[in-house]
C-alpha positions in Angstrom: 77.6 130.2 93.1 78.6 127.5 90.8 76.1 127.0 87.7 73.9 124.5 87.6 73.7 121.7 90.4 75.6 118.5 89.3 74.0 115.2 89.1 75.4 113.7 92.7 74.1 116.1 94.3 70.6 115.9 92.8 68.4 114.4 95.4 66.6 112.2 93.1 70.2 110.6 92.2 70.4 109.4 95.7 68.6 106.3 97.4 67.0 107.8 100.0 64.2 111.3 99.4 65.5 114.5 101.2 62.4 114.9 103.3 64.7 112.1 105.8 67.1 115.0 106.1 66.4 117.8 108.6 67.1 121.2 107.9 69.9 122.2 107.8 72.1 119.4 106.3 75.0 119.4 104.2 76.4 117.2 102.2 80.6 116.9 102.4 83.9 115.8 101.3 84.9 113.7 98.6 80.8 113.0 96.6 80.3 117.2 96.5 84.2 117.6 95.0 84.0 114.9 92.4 80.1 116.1 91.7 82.1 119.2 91.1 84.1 117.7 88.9 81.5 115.7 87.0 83.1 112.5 87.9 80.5 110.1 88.1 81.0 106.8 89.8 78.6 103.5 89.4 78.7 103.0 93.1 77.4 106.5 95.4 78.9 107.5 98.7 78.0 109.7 100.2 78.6 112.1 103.7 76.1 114.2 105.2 77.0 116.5 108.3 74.0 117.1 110.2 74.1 119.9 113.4 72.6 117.1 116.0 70.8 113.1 116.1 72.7 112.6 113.3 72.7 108.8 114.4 68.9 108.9 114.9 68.5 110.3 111.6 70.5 107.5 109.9 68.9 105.0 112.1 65.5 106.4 110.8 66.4 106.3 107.3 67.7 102.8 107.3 64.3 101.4 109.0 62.3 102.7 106.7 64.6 101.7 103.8 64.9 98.4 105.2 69.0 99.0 105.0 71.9 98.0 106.8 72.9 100.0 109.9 76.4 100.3 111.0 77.2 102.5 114.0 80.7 103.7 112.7 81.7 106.0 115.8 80.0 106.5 119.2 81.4 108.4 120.2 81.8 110.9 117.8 78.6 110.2 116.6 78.8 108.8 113.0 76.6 106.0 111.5 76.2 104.2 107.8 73.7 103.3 105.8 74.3 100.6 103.1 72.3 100.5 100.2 72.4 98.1 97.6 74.0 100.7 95.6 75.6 103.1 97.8 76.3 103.9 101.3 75.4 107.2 103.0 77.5 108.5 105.7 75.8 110.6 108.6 78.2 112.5 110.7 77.2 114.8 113.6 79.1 117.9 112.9 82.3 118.9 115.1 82.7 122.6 116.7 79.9 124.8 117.0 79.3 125.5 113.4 79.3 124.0 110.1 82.6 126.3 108.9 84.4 125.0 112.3 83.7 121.2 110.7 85.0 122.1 107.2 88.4 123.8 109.2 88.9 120.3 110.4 89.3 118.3 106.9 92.5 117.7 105.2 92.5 119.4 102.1 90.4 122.5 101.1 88.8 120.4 97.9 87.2 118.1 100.4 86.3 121.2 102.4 83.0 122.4 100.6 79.6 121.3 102.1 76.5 121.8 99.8 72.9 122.5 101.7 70.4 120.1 99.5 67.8 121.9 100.6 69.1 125.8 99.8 70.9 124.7 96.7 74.0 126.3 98.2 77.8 125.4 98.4 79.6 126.9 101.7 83.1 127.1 100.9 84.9 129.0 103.4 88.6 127.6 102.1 88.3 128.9 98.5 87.9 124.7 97.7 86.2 125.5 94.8 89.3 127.7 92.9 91.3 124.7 93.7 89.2 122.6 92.1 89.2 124.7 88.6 92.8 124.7 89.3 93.7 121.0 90.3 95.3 121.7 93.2 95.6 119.8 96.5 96.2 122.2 99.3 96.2 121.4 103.1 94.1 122.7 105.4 96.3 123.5 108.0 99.2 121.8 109.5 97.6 121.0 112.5 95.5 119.2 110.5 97.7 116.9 108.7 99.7 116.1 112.2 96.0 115.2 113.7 96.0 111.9 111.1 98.9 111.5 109.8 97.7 108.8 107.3 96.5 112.3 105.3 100.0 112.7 104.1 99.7 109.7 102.1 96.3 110.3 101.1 97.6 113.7 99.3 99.1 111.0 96.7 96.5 109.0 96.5 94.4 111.5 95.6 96.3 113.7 93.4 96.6 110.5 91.6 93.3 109.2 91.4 92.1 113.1 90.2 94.8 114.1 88.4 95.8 117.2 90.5 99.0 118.1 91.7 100.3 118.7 94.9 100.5 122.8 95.9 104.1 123.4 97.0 103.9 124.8 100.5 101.2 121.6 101.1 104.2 119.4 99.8 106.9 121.1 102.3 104.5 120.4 104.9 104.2 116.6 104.0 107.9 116.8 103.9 108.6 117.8 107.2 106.0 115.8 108.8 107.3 112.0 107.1 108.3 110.9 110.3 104.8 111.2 111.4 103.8 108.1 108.9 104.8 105.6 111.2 102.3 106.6 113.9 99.7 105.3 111.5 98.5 101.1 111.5 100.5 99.2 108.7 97.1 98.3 107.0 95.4 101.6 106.6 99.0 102.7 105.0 98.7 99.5 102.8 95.4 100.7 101.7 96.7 103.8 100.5 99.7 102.0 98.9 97.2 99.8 97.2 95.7 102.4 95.4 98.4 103.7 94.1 99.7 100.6 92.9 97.2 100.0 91.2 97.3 102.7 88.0 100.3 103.9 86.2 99.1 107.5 86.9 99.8 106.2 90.7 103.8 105.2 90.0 104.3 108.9 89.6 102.9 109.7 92.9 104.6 106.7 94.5 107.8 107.8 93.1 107.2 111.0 94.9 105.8 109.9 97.9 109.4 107.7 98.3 111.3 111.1 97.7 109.4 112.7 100.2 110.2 109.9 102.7 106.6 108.4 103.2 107.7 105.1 101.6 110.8 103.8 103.2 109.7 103.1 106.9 107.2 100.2 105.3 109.5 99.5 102.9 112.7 99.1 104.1 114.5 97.3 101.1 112.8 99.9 98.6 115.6 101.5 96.4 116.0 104.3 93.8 115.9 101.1 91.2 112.8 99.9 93.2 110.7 102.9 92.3 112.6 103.1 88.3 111.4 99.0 88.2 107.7 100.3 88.8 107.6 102.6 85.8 109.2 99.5 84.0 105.7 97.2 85.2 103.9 100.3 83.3 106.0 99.9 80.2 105.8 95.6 80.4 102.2 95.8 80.8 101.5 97.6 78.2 103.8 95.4 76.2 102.4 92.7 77.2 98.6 93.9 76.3 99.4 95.2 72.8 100.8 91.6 72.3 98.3 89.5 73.8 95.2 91.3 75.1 94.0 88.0 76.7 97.1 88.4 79.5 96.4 92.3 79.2 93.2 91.4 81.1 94.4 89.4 83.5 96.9 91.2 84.8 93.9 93.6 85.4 92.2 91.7 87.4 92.2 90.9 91.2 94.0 88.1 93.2 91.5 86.7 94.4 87.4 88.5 95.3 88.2 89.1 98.9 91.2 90.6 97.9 91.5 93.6 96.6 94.4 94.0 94.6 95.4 92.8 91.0 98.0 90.9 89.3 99.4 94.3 88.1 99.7 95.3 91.5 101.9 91.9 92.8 104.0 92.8 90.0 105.0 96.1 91.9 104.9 95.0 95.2 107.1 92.6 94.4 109.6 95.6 92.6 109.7 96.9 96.3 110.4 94.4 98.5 113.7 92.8 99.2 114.5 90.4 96.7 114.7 87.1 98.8 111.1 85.8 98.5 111.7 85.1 102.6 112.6 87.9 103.7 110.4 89.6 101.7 107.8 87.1 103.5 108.5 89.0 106.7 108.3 92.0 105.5 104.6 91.5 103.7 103.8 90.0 106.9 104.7 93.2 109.2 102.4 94.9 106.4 99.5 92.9 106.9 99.6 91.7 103.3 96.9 88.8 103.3 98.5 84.8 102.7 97.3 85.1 98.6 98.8 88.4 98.4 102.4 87.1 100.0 102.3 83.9 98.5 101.8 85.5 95.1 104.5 87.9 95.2 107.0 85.3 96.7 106.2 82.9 93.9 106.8 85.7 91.8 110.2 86.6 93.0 111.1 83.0 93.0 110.1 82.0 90.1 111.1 85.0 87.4 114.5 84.0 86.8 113.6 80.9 86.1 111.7 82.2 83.0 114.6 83.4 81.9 116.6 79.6 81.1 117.3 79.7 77.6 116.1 76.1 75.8 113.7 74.8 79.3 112.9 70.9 78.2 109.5 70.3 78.0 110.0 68.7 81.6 111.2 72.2 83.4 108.5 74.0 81.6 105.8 71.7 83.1 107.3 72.3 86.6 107.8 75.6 86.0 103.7 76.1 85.0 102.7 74.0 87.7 104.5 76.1 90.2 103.7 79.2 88.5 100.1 78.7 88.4 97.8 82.1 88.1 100.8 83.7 89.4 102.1 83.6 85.3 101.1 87.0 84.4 103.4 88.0 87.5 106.3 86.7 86.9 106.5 87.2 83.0 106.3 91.1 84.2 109.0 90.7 86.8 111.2 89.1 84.1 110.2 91.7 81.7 110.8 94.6 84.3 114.2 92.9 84.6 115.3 92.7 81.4 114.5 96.3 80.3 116.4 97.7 83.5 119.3 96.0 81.8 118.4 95.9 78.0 117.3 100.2 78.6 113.9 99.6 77.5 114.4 97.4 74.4 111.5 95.4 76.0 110.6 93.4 72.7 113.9 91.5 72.3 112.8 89.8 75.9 109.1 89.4 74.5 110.3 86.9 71.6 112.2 84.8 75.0 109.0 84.4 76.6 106.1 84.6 73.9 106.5 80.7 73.8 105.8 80.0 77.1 102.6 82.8 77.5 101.5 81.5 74.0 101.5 77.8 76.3 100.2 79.7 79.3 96.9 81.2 77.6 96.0 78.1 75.5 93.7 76.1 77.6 94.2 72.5 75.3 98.0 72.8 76.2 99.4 70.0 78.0 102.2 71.3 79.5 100.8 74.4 81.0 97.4 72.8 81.7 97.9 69.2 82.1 94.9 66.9 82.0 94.8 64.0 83.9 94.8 60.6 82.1 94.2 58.3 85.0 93.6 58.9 88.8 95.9 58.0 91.8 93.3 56.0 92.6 93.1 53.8 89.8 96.5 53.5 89.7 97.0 52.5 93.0 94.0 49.3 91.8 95.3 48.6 88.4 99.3 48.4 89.8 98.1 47.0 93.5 100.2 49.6 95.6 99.0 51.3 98.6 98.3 54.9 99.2 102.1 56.6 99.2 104.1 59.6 98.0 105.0 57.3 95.3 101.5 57.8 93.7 101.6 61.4 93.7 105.5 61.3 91.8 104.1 58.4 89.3 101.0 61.2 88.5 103.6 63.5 88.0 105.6 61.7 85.7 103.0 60.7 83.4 101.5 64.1 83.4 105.3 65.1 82.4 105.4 62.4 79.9 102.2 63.1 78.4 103.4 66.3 77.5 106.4 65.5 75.8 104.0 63.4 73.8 105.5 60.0 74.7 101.8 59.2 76.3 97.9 60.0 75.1 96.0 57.5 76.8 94.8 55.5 80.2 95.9 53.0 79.2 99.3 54.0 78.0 99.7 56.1 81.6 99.1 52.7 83.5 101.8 51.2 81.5 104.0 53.4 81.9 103.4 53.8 85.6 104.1 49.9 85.5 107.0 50.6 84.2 108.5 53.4 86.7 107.3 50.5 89.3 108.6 47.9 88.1 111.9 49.7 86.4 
């Protein structure tokens, strides 16, 4: 039907040998449409649909594999397999026949099974034209109301393909917005997450806030909101043509567990409300983890302070200090700012901040990266005073003068700690 079979769907690609499958299986969703595609991913997962013991099979496979087992659904009868490299999904099929199955997905591009062991694709919802033409379609309406977390996905994954949404599918998202708020704040956030992660996402974003999915998360999300995170596109680029060192980072993630990056707290922060507390609240009703909230308030807080024309040396320090890994954040939020304002003339703001990045990404400066000269302990000996507050400001204030250059060594911090004591 469709040319030679691509590599996903090659048995020998996968970590397990087809002789574990019965006959008939299919293979389904999202590994046979990008396999369709020739997008090739590092990581495999895949979803088989087998007509009954689907969970037996799966158990089977993973014994003999020595792989982990995760009964997904019961009742429904879905397991996993994790592989080092890949997880397999085995779902017992719904309805009486493989086509009543595929009639139940979301969009007819994730609606093509392939048999392994015929060679064939069953594509009873034309999937496959869709594909060659890039086009998200629904399934049915039905189908959408059934999990309404699917209207969201459509973004997600015209986004993450490059398709576009067909018109009557979009009507239908349309009228069903209200819908969205059935769904659990974190699998939304998921979904969010993706698509704030990629400036081929802000488009879909945009248009997922036009077509109402956006505002009943975020409640303080504006028209500007959704024009600031087209702006994060245009700073980060900026900002990586400039210094590919803070390009990088912005790139990467928060923290391991974590799954979003410094380029995507930049955004989030474009769509809450403004007031790092209330937007606390809000982040909170979303499920945002503490690193994620604390990094976008820090962010909100701490942009305009970027801003000050002629910081001493002393406000910079605190700045840095406060600032933290949050940096790459907040020099975005305070670009995204200024070219809302300036129209895009994003390079008169770069010359503001390149002092304080060029600070920021050299590692021997002592105002962004202050090392310590002498310890609170040794202070706290050498001066005879007992554990206190007063310890951690005279630490401060010798890191501080230590980068204005007024102090370089132990023994010149313990003077001048005398000195603050003694004053």
């Amino acid at each position: 039907m469709h040319g030679s079979v691509p590599s996903t769907l090659a048995p020998e690609n996968w970590p397990f040998r087809l002789e574990w499958l019965p006959q008939p299986a299919y293979m389904v969703g999202g590994a046979v449409r990008d396999a369709i595609l020739g997008r090739t991913r590092e990581y495999l997962d895949l979803d088989f649909v087998i007509p009954s013991d689907a969970v037996k099979v799966a158990r089977a496979i993973a014994r003999h594999y020595k792989a982990g087992f995760v009964l997904l659904d019961p009742e429904r009868k879905i397991a996993r397999v994790v592989f080092p490299h890949a997880t397999a999904d085995f779902a017992q099929q719904e309805g009486d026949s493989l086509e009543t199955d595929l009639h139940r997905r979301d969009f007819t591009v994730n609606a093509i099974a392939y048999n392994p062991h015929t060679q064939e694709f069953i594509d009873p919802l034309q999937g496959y034209a869709d594909i060659e033409q890039r086009l998200l379609r629904m399934v049915s309406l039905a189908n959408l109301e059934d999990d309404p977390l699917r209207l969201m996905r459509a973004y997600r994954q015209a986004a993450q393909l490059g398709f576009t949404i067909e018109p009557v599918t979009q009507t239908a998202i349309r009228s069903l917005a209200s819908h969205i708020t059935k769904v659990a704040a974190e699998r939304v956030r998921v979904e969010i997450g993706y698509l704030l992660a990629s400036p081929q996402g802000t488009l879909w974003m945009v248009s997922a806030g036009k077509d109402g999915l956006i505002a009943p998360f975020f409640k303080n999300a504006t028209i500007e909101s959704f024009k600031k995170l087209a702006a994060v596109d245009i700073a980060v680029t900026l900002l990586t043509e400039n210094w590919p060192q803070l390009g990088v980072e912005l790139e990467q993630y928060v923290r391991d567990t974590v799954k979003i990056t410094w380029l995507g707290i930049a955004k989030l922060a474009c769509l809450v409300h403004p007031n790092p507390e209330v937007a606390e609240t809000e982040l909170q009703e979303l499920t945002y983890s503490r690193a994620e909230i604390r990094a976008v308030t820090t962010a909100l807080r701490l942009f305009p302070q970027l801003k000050l024309a002629n910081m001493s040396l002393r406000e910079q320090y605190f700045l840095f200090q406060e600032a933290g890994i949050v940096f790459g954040a907040i020099v975005m939020l305070a670009l995204v700012d200024d070219t809302l304002v300036e129209a895009m003339s994003g390079n008169k703001s770069l010359r503001v901040y390149a002092p304080l990045i060029r600070r920021y990404l050299n590692p021997d400066d002592l105002v962004a990266h202050p090392t310590q000269l002498v310890s609170g302990k040794e202070l706290m000996i050498a001066l005879n005073i007992p554990a206190s507050p007063l310890v951690g400001e005279l630490l401060t204030e010798i890191a501080v003068a230590q980068a204005e250059g007024k102090i370089s060594t132990p023994a010149e911090a313990t003077e001048f700690a005398r000195q603050l004591v003694e004053g």
